[in-house]
N, C-alpha and C positions, 0 to 999 in steps of 0.2 A: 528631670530637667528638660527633656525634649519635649513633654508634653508642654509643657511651660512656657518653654520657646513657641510652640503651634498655638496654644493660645493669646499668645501677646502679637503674632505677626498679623492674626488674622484670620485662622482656618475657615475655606468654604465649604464646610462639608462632609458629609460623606460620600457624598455623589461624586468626588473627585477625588476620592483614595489613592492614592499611590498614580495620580495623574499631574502632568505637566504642569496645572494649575492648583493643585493642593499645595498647603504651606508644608516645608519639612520638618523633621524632629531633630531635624540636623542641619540645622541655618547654615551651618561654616559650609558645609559641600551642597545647596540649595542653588538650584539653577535653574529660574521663573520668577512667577508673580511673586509679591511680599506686601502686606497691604503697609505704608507710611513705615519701609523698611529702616529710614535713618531714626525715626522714634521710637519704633518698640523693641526695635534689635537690643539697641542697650539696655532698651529697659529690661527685656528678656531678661537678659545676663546679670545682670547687677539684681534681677530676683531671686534668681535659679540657681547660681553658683551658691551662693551666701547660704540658701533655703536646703541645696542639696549638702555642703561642704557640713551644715548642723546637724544634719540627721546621719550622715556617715561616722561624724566624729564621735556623736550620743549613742550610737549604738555599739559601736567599738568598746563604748567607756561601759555599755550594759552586757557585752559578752565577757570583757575581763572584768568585772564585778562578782558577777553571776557565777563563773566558771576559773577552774583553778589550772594553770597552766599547764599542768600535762594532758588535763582536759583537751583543752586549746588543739594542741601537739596532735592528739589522738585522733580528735574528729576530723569526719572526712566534708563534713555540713557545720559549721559552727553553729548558723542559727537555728538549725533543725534540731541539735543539742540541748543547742537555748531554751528553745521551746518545750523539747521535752522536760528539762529539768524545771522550768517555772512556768508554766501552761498548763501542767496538766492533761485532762481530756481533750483540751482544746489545742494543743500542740500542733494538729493537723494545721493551723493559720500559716505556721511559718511556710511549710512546702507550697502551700496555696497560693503564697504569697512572693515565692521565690520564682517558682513558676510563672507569675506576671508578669514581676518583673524581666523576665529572661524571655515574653513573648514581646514584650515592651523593647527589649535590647535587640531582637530579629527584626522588629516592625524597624524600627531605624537602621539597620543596617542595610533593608531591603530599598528604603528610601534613598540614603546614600550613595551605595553600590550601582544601581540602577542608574540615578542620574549624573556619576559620573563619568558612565560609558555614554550616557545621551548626551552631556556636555562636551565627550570628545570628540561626538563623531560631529557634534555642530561647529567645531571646531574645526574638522579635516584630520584631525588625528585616528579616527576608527571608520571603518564601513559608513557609507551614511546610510544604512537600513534599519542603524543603532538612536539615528537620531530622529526617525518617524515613531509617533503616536498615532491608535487608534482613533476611525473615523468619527464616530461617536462619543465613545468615552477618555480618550484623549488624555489614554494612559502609554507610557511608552514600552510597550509589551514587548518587541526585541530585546532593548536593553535590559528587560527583568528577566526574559526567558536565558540572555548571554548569563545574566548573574547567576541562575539557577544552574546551570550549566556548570559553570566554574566554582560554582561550591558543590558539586556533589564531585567533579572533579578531584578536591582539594580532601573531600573524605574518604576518597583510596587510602589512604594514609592508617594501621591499627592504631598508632597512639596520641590521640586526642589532644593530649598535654603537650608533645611535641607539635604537633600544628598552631597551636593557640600559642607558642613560642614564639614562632615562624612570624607569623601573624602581627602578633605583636610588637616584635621588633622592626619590623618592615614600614607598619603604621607608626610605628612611634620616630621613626626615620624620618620620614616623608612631611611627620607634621612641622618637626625640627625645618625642613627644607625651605617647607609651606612660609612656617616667621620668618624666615633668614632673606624669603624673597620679597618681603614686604620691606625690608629695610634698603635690598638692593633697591628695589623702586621708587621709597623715599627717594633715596640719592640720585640716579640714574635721571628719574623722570618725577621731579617735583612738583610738577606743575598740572598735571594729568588730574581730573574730575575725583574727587576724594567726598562722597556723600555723607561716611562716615570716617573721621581724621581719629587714630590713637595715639598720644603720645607714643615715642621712641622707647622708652625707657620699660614700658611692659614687653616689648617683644625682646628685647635685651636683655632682662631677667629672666626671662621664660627660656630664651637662650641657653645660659649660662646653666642652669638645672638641667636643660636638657641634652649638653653637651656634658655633663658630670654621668648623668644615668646610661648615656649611651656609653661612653667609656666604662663603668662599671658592668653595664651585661657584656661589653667585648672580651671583658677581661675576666667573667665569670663564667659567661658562656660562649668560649669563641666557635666551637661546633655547630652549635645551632645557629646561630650569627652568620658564622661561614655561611653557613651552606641558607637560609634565608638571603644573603645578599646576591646568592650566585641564583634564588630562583626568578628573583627581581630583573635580576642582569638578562633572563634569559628573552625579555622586551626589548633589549636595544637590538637586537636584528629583526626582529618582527617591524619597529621602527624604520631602521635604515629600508628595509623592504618596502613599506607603505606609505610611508611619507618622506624621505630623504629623496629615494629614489624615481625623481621626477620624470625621466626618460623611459617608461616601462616599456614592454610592448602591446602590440594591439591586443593579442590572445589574454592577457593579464585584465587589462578593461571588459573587455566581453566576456570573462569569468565574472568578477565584481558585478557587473551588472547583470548578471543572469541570474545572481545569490540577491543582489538587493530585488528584483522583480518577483522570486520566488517567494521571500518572505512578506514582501506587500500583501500577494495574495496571498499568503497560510494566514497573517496576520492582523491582515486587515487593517494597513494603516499606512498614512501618508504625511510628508513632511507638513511639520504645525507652522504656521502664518507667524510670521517675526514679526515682533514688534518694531515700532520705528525706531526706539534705543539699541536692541539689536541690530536693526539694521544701518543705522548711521553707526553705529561702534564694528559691524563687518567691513564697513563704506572706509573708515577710517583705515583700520589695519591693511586691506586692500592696499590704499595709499600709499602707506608707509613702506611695505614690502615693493611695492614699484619702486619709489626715491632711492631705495636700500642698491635694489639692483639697477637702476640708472647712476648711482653714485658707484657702484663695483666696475661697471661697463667704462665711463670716463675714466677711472684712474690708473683702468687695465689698459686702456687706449689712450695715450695723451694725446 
């Protein structure tokens, strides 16, 4: 599906691999260029869902065909099962092909991951050494090398199973979060640039499923749950540290920027030229945080 999505947005390339201006394999967390994002987004989707949702189901319907339930049960690879049992010599396609898929499932995560520590730090939410790209190739090399970082981090861990728990529960949290804030925003601020409008009633059903599945793994797995929400948790002081707390002191600044200059130089790279959307959408927020605290100041002063 994500290829799907990179070809309908636009890709420019390979010259732009995993750079600021390549299209992503993962539009939802995609933070740049998109070529005529309001027409082929949807169209994306309405290809790729439908396209992928037929071949997941068909193949389901060819492992329990093919294969007898304790079969099923037994195997620790279905499809590689599959294959040996009706492939033949040619069996070897399944792993070949499982295998792609799974460099396919990295390639998008690395695209993902990446830019969404590049989209925080442009934000003010991380370092901003996170939100420079390479001079030249005008790839955001911090934010890949932070992600490398933190997934070899993340495989201290011996049991693999239990990470991809962890994992999974955390993102399947977050996406929940992700709908629920699109609704608050309907509401809140209606009237805000909407390029692309979705009826209410998709992110409301999506909802509703997904406050069912979440209650079900708390209540199947509240251990892993547990302890996935308390590793989540363990951002909100890294938070109140770096961006709540607005009054640092000087020594705090002249660390930060001694670590953002070092990495300029290790990595050869400098903040990328906003565009004027970015920049009248910075110009804007700016705004709005001033009125915010001139409306705190007046009604703390009558």
């Amino acid at each position: 599906m994500g290829e799907l999505c990179q070809c309908a947005l636009g890709n420019k390339g390979s010259r732009y691999l995993h750079s600021r201006q390549a299209s992503s394999t993962c539009t939802h967390y995609y933070y740049g260029y998109s070529a005529d994002l309001q027409r082929n987004l949807p169209r994306a989707i309405f290809i790729s869902i439908p396209l992928v949702t037929f071949v997941f189901v068909f193949a389901n319907i060819a492992y329990i065909t093919a294969m007898s339930p304790e079969e099923l049960l037994a195997s620790n690879a279905v499809a590689v099962t599959f294959g040996e049992k009706l492939l033949g010599v040619m069996s070897w396609i399944m792993p070949i092909s499982v295998a792609l898929s799974t460099f396919g499932g990295v390639n998008g995560s690395l695209f993902t991951s990446s830019r969404l520590f590049f989209a925080g730090a442009r934000e003010g939410q991380l370092p901003s050494v996170l939100a420079m790209i390479h001079v030249k190739r005008c790839t955001p090399i911090p934010a890949l090398l932070f992600t490398c970082i933190s997934t070899l981090l993340m495989l201290v861990t011996s049991d693999i199973y239990t990470l991809i728990n962890y994992v999974g529960f955390i993102n399947y949290l977050f996406y929940g979060v992700t709908v629920a804030g699109q609704i608050v925003l309907r509401i809140k601020k209606p009237d805000i640039p909407r390029p692309i409008k979705v009826n209410l009633f998709f992110p409301v059903i999506y909802l509703l499923f997904w406050a069912f599945l979440l209650v079900f793994s708390l209540w199947s797995e509240p251990v892993v749950c547990g302890i996935g929400l308390a590793i989540m948790l363990t951002g909100v002081p890294v938070y109140f540290l770096g961006v709540y707390w607005e009054n640092k002191p000087q020594c705090f600044y002249s660390f930060i920027e001694s670590l953002t200059k070092a990495g300029q130089k290790l990595c050869m790279v400098v903040y990328p030229q906003m565009e004027e959307y970015d920049k009248e959408e910075s110009t804007s927020v700016c705004k709005e945080k001033e009125e915010e605290e001139e409306e705190t100041i007046n009604s703390s002063h009558p």
